[in-house]
SEROMAR-784698 format. One record per residue: residue in three letters; x, y, z of N, C-alpha, C in turn. Coordinates in pm, whole numbers, padded with zeros to 5 digits, always signed. Layout:
ALAXYZXYZXYZ ...
! end
This chain:
UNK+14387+07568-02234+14397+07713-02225+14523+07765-02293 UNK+14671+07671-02300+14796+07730-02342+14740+07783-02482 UNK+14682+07685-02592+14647+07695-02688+14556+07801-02730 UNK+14515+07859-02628+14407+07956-02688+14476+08085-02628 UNK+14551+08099-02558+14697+08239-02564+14761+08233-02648 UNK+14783+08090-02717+14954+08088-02810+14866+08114-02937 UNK+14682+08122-02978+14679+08211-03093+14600+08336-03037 UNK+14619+08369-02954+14552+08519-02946+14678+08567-02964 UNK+14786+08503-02926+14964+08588-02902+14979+08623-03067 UNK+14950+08496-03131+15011+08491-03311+14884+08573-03356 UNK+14812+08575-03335+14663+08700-03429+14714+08834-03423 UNK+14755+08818-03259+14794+08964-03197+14951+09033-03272 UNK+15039+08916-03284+15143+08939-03333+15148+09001-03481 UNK+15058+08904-03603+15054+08918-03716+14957+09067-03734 UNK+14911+09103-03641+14811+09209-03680+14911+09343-03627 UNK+15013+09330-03562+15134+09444-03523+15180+09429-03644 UNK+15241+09313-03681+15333+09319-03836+15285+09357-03935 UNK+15113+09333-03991+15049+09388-04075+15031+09579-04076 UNK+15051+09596-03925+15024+09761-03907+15127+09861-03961 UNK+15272+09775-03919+15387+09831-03913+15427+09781-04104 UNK+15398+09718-04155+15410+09684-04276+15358+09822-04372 UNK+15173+09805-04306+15116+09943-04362+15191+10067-04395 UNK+15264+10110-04213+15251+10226-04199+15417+10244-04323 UNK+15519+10151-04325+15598+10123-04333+15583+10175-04552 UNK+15513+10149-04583+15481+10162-04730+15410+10264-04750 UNK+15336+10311-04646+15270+10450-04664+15344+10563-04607 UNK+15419+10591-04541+15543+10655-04483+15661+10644-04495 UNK+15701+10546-04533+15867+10493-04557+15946+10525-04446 UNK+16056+10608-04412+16130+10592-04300+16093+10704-04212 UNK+16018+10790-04230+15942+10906-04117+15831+10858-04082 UNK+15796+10796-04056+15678+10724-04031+15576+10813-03926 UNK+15685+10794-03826+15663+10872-03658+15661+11016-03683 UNK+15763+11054-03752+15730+11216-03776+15586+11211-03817 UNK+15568+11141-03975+15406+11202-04035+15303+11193-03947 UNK+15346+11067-03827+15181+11032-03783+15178+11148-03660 UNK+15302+11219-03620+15253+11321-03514+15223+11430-03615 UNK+15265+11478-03733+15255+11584-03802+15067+11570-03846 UNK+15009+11443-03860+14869+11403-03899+14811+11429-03751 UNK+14807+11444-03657+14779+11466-03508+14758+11596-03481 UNK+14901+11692-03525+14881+11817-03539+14759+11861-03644 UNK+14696+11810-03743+14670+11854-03839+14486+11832-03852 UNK+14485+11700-03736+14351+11655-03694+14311+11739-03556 UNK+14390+11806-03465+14360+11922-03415+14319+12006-03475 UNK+14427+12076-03556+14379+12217-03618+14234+12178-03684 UNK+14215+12106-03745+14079+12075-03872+13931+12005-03723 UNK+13972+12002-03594+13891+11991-03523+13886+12105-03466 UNK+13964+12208-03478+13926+12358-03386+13857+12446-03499 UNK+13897+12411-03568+13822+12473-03737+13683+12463-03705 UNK+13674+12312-03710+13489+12283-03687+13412+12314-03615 UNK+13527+12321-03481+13402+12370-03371+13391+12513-03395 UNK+13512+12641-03393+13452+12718-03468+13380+12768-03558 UNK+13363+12698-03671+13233+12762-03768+13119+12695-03670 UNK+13093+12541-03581+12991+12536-03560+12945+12645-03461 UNK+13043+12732-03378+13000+12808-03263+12952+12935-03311 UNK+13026+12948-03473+12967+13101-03511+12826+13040-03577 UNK+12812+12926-03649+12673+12898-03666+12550+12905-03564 UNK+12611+12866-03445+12499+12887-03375+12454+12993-03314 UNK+12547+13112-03324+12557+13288-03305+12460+13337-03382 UNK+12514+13354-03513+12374+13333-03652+12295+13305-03654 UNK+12286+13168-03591+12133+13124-03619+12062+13176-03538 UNK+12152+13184-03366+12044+13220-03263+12025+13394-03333 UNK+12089+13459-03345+12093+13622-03387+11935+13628-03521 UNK+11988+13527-03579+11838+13552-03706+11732+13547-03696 UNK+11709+13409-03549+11625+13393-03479+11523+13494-03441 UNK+11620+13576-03347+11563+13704-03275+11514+13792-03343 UNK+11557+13809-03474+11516+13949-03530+11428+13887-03624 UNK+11421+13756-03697+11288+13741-03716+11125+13715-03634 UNK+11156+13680-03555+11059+13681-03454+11036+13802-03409 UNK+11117+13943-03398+11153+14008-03369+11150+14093-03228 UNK+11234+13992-03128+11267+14034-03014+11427+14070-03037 UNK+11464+14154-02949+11620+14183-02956+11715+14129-02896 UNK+11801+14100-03004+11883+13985-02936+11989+14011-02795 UNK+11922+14120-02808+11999+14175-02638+11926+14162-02510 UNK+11814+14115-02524+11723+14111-02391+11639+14209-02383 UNK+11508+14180-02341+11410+14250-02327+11413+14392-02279 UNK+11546+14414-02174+11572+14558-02121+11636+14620-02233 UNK+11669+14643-02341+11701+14673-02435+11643+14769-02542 UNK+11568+14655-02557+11405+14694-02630+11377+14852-02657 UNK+11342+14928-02786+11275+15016-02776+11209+15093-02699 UNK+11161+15172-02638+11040+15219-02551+10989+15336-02649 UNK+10857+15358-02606+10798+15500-02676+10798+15597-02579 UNK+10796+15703-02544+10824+15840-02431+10656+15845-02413 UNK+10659+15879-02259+10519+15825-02185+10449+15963-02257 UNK+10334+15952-02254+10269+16137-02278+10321+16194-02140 UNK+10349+16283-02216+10339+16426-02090+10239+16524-02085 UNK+10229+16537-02003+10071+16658-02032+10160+16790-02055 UNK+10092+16855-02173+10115+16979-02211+10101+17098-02150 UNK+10166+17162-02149+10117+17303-02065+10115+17371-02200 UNK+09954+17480-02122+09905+17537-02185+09834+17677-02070 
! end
């Protein structure tokens, strides 16, 4: 069993050094700044998305309605025509 911790320890080890190597050549000495500044930036570009998807589905449901053409306000809404009234005469 020692033997099969002492290479999960060295896989585990060499695969930290390979990360920090990465980040180390792709960032140089801000490393930590860029990767929270990339955090900030994968928020914003995820509130982006869900917004257009929430106005897409506003649109779509809205185009919906008026091609089918019920109102997209609910049936109490709706047009009416004025009942006859009987005329006096």
């Amino acid at each position: 069993m020692a033997a099969q911790d002492y290479d999960s320890q060295l896989l585990e080890s060499v695969s930290v050094r390979r990360r920090r190597m990465r980040d180390a050549l792709l960032f140089g000495a801000q490393r930590a700044r860029r990767s929270a500044d990339e955090r900030v930036g994968k928020v914003l570009a995820g509130l982006v998305i869900a917004a257009v998807l929430c106005a897409g589905c506003v649109g779509w449901s809205f185009i919906s309605h008026r091609l089918i053409g019920k109102s997209p306000l609910g049936p109490s809404v709706q047009q009416s025509t004025p009942a006859a009234t009987p005329s006096a005469r």
